[in-house]
GUROFI-85043 format. One line per field, with one value per residue (C-alpha): residue in three letters; chain; x, y, z. Coordinates in steps of 0.5 Angstrom, whole numbers. Example, Ala and Ser with C-alpha at 12.3 -4.5 7.8 and 13.67 -1.06 7.14 Angstrom:
res	ALA|SER .
chain	A|A .
east	25|27 .
north	-9|-2 .
up	16|14 .
This chain:
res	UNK|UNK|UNK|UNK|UNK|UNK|UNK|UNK|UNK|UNK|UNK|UNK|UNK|UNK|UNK|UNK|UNK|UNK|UNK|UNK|UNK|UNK|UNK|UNK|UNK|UNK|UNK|UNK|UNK|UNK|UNK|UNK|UNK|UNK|UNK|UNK|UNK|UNK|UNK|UNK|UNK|UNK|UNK|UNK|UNK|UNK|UNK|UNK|UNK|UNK|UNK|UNK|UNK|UNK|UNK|UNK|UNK|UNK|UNK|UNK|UNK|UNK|UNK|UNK|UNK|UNK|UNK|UNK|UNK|UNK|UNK|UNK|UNK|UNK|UNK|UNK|UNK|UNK|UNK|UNK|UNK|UNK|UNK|UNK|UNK|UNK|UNK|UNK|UNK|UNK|UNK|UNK|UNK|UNK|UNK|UNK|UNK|UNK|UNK|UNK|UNK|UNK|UNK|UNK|UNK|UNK|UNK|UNK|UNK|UNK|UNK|UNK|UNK|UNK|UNK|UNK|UNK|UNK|UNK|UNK|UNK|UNK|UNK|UNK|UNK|UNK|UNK|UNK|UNK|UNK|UNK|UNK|UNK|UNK|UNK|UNK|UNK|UNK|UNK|UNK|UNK|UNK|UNK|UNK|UNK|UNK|UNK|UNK|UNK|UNK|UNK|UNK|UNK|UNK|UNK|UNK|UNK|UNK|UNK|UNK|UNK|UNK|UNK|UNK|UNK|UNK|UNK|UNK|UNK|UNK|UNK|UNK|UNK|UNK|UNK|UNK|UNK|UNK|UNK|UNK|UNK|UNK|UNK|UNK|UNK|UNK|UNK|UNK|UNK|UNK|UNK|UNK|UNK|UNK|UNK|UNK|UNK|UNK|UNK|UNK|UNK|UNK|UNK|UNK|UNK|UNK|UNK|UNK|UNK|UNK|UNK|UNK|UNK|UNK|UNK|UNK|UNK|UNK|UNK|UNK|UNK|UNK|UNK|UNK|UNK|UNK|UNK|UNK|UNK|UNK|UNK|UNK|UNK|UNK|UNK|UNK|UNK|UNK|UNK|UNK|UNK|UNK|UNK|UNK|UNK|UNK|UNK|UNK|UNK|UNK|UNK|UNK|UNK|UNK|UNK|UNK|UNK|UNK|UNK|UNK|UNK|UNK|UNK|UNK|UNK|UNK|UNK|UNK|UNK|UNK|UNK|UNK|UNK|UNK|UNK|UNK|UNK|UNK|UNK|UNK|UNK|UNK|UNK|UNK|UNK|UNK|UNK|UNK|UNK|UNK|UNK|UNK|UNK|UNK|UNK|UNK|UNK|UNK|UNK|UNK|UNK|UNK|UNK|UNK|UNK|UNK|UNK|UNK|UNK|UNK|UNK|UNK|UNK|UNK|UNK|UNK|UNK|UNK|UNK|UNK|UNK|UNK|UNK|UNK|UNK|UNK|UNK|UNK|UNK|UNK|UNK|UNK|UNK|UNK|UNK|UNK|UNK|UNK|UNK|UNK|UNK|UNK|UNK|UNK|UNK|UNK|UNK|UNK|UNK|UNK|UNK|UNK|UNK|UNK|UNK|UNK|UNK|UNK|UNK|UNK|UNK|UNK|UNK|UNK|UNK|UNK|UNK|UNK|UNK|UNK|UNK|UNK|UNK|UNK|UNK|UNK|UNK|UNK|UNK|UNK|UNK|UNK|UNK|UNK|UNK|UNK|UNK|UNK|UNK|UNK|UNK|UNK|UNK|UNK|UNK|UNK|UNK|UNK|UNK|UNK|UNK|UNK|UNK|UNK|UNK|UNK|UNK|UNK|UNK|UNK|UNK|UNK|UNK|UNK|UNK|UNK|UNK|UNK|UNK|UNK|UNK|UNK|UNK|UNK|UNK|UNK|UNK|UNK|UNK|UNK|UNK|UNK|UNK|UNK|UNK|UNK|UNK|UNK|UNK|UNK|UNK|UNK|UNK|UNK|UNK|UNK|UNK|UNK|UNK|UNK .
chain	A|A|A|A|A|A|A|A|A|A|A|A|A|A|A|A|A|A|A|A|A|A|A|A|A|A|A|A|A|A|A|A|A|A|A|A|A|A|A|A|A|A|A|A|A|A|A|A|A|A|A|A|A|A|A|A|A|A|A|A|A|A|A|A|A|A|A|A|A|A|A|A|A|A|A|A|A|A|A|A|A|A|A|A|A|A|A|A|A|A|A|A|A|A|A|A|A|A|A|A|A|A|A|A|A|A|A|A|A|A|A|A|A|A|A|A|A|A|A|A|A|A|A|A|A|A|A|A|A|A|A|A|A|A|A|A|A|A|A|A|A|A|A|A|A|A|A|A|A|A|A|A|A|A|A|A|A|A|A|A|A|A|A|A|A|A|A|A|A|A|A|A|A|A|A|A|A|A|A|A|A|A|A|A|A|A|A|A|A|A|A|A|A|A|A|A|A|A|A|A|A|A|A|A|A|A|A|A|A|A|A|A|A|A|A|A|A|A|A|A|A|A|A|A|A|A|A|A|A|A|A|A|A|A|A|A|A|A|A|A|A|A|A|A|A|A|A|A|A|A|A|A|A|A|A|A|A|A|A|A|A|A|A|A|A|A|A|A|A|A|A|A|A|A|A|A|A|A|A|A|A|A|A|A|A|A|A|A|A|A|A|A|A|A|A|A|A|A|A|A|A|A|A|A|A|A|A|A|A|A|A|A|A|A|A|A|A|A|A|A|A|A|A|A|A|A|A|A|A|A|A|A|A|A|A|A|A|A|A|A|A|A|A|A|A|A|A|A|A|A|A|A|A|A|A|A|A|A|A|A|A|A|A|A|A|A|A|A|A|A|A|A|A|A|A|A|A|A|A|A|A|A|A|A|A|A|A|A|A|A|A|A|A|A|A|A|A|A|A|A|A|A|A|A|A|A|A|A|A|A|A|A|A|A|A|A|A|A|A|A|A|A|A|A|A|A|A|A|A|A|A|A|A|A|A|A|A|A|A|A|A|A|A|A|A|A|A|A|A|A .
east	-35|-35|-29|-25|-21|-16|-14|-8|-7|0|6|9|6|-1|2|3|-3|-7|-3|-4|-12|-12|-9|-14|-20|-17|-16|-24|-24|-26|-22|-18|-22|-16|-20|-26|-31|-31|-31|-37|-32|-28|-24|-20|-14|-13|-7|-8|-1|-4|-11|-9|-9|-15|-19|-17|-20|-26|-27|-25|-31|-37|-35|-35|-41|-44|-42|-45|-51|-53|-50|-56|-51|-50|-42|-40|-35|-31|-26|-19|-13|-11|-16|-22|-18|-19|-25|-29|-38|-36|-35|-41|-45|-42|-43|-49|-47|-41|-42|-36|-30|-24|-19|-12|-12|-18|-16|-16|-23|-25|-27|-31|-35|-35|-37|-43|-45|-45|-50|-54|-53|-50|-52|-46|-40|-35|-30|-25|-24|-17|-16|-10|-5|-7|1|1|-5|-2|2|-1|2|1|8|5|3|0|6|11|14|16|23|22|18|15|15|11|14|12|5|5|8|10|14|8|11|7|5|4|-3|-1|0|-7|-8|-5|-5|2|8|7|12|12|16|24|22|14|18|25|19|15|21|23|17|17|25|23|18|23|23|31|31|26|24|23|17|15|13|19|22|29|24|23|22|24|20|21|29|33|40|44|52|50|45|38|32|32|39|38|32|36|43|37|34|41|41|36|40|37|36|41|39|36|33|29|24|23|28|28|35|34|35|42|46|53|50|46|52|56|51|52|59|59|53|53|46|44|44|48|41|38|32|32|27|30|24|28|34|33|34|29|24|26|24|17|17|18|23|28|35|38|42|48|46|44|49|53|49|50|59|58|54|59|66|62|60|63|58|52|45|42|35|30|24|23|18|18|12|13|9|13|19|23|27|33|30|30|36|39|35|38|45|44|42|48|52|50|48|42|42|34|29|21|19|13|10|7|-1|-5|-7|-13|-12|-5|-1|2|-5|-6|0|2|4|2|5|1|0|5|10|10|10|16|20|18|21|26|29|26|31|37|35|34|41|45|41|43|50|51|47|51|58|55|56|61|61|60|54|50|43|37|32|26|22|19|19|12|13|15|16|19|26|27|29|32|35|43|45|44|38|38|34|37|34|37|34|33|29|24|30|33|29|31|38|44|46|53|52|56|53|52|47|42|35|31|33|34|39|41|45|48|50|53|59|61|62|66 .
north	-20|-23|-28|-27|-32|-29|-33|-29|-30|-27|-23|-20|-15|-18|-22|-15|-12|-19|-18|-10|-13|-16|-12|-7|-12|-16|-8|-7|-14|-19|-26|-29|-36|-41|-44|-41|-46|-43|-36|-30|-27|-29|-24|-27|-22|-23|-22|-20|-22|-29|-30|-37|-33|-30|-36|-39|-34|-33|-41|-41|-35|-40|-45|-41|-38|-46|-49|-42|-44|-51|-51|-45|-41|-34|-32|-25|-26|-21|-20|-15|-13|-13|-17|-13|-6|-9|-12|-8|-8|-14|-19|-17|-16|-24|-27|-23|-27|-22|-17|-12|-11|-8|-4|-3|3|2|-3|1|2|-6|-5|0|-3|-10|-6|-4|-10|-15|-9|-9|-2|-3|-9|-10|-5|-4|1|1|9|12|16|20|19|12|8|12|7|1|1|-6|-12|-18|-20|-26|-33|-37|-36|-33|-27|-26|-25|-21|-17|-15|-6|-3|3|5|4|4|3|8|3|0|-6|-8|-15|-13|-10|-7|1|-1|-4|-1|6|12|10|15|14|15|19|17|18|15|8|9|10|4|0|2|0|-6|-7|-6|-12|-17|-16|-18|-17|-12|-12|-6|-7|-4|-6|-3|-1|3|7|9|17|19|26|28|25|28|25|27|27|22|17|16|17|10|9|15|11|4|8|12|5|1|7|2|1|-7|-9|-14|-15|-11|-14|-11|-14|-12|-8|-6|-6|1|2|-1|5|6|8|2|-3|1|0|-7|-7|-1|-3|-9|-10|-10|-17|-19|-22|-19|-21|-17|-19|-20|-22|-23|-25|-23|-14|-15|-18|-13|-8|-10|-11|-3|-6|0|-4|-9|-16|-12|-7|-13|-17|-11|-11|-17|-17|-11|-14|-20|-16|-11|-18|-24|-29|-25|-29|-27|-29|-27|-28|-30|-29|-35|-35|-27|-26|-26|-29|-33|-40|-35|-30|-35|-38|-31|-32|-39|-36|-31|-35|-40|-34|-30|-37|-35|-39|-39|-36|-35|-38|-35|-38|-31|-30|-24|-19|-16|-8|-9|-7|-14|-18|-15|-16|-20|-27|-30|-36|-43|-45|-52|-48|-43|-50|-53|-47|-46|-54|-53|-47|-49|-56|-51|-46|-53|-55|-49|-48|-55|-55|-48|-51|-58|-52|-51|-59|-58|-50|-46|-41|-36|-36|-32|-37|-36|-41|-50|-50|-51|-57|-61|-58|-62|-58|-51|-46|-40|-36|-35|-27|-30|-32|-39|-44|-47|-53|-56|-60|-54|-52|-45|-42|-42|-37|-30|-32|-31|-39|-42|-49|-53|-56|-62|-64|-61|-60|-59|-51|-53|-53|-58|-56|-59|-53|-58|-59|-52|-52|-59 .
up	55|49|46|39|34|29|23|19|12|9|12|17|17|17|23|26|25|27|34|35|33|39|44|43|44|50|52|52|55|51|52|46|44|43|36|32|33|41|39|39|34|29|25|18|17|9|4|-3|-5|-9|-12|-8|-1|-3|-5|2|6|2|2|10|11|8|12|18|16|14|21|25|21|21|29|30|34|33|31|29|23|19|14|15|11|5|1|5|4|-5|-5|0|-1|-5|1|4|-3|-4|3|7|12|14|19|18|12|16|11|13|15|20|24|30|30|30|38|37|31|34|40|36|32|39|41|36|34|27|23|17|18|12|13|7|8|8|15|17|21|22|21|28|31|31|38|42|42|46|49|54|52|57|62|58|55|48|48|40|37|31|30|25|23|17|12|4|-1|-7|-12|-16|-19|-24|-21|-15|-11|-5|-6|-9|-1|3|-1|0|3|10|17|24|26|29|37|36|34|40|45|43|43|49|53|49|52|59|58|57|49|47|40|35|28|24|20|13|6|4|10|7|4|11|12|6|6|14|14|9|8|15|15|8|13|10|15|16|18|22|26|27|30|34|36|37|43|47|53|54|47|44|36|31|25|19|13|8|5|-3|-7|-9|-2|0|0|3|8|10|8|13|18|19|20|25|29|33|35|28|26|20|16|10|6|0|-6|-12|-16|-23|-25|-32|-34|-39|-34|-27|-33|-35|-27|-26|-20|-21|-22|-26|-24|-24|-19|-14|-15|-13|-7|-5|-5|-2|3|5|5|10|14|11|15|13|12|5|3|-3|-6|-13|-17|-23|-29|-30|-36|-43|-38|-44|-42|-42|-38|-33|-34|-31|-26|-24|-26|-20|-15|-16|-17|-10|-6|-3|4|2|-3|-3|-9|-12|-18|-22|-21|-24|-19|-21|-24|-24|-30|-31|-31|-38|-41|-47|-47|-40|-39|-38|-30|-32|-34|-29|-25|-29|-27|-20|-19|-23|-19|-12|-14|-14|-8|-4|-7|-5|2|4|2|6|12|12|13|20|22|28|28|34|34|39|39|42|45|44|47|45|39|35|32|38|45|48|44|44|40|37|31|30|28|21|22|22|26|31|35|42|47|53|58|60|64|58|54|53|53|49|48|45|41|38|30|30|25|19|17|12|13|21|25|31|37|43|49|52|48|48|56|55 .
């Protein structure tokens, strides 16, 4: 059977879809290329997130498709996700070369179209097609390493997004917020549990808008604590993350979550974007600076050692020196233990790429600098407070960077490295701090048991 490579570009989310991707295919028999120069099959799975992200992909395909080219070997190549879902007959119509363009909801039929191609029956595919019940399709996942099982996995609980910023593309990528439903997600995690998996992360664009139409408001619990409560009853699981949330959707409810269900990690990531009113209004975001820094208090008298981390976007059009010294005076006000700094990009057919007063790239670079000086400040003083500390971690196996250590996250989601073994994956460790790095800890076990 043939041989598939993925590449992925983007979120978690397309990290998610990617493996889904690939379950299946392994499923109908085809074998995972360890790189794309060995593959028959060579699928790039595409953000629209950023014109960068975009151009990346575009720039890798001609090369693949040039290399394919002056080597005289037949390759099947295609384009998934989000810019496939955007762009659709236009990659084809660009790049002629391209076999299949894969639209977000389609990626359930890539065995099937592959299939057909390989055998001849179809020359070029492109399905961008909205389709219902897709956000039920992607179930597989691929656990086992060469010789391990992953201790963690990603769940996809939901498709879409209603919020339409006005910077983002997304709803337009993705289409209208649609989830599964509470016994679809617990089933799938359940058999996820009985495979070695430790610890979950709910999956979503705007994963606390989950269940809004199917799960109205019970004893004051919205659909989506209903589905981390139902969750946390896995007999086996030991943590629960999520990502990405919204600010409009920490209720009391989901504040309280934290301090009442022990599996739920005390770690949220909750995009900011704007730390200006005026610029979260032109932004459509639905809150203002006051609203989040609400949040946050609310969120550190619930669980004082909880880990919050932001995305921010720098640039935005019309963003004064003023708006942006707000967006600086949340940050040090809040004390972020990190941030995703994004300096803004015009995404095509949306609101904000035609408005007035679009900053220049060096400005939007000036900024970007500037507060990602400040978020490194603020992060390491805060990592540097764990010098000497004792924290537990989940251990998720070699680290990527060098093998020879092991590595795992702490219930605040930091990064921890220590000298370790295989026998020492899946397990919940105690180490003692006893030296930063960039955004990293190290630890030592031995200490503790001294």
């Amino acid at each position: 059977m043939p041989s598939v490579f993925i590449k992925t570009y983007g979120c978690q989310m397309n990290e998610r879809d990617s493996e889904a991707v690939a379950a299946q295919l392994v499923a109908k028999g085809y074998s995972l290329a360890p790189s794309e120069a060995i593959a028959d099959v060579v699928l790039l799975n595409t953000c629209s997130v950023r014109d960068f992200a975009e151009q990346k992909a575009i720039n890798k395909m001609k090369n693949l498709i040039g290399t394919a080219r002056n080597e005289r070997r037949s390759q099947v190549v295609g384009f998934m996700g989000c810019m496939a879902q955007s762009r659709g007959q236009e990659l084809v119509d660009k790049l002629p070369d391209v076999d299949l363009v894969l639209g977000t909801q389609k990626f359930h039929r890539a065995a099937e179209y592959l299939d057909a191609i390989l055998a001849g029956k179809r020359e070029q595919i492109v399905d961008v097609a909205a389709e219902e019940k897709s956000e039920a399709t992607i179930r597989e996942h691929l656990l086992n390493g060469k010789s391990n099982k992953s201790v963690s996995a990603f769940v996809s609980i939901m498709q879409g997004c209603n919020q339409y910023c006005t910077f983002c593309i997304v709803p337009y990528t993705r289409g209208e917020e649609r989830s599964r439903t509470i016994p679809d997600i617990v089933a799938e995690c359940r058999e996820l549990v009985a495979g070695g998996v430790k610890e979950i992360t709910l999956l979503g664009q705007i994963v606390t808008s989950y269940g809004k139409r199917d799960y109205p408001l019970h004893d004051g619990k919205s659909g989506f604590v209903q589905l981390l409560e139902a969750v946390h009853e896995i007999a086996g699981l030991q943590r629960i993350r999520f990502t990405s949330p919204h600010p409009k959707g920490y209720g009391d409810d989901l504040v309280e979550a934290y301090a009442r269900l022990p599996k739920l990690c005390e770690s949220a990531h909750i995009p900011l974007q704007s730390g200006s009113d005026r610029i979260l209004k032109l932004m459509h975001r639905g809150y203002t600076r006051e609203r989040f820094l609400a949040i946050a208090k609310k969120l550190r008298a619930a669980k004082p050692n909880i880990g919050l981390t932001t995305d921010i976007i720098v640039g935005f059009p019309g963003e004064t020196e003023e708006d942006f010294a707000e967006t600086l005076s949340l940050c040090r006000e809040v004390e972020f233990d990190n941030a995703y700094i994004f300096k803004y990009s015009e995404r095509r057919d949306t609101p904000a790429a035609i408005m007035p007063d679009q900053l220049p790239q060096e400005i939007r670079e000036e900024r970007n600098h500037r507060l990602l000086e400040t978020v490194n400040e603020i992060g390491k003083r805060k990592y540097d407070s764990f010098i000497g500390q004792q924290v537990q971690i989940l251990v998720e196996g070699p680290s990527k960077k060098n093998a020879a250590r092991f590595t795992g996250r702490t219930r605040c989601n930091r990064i921890v490295l220590f000298d370790g073994s295989e026998r020492h994956r899946g397990e919940l460790m105690d180490l003692k701090i006893t030296r930063t790095g960039s955004f990293t800890l190290y630890g030592d076990p031995a200490i503790v048991n001294l």
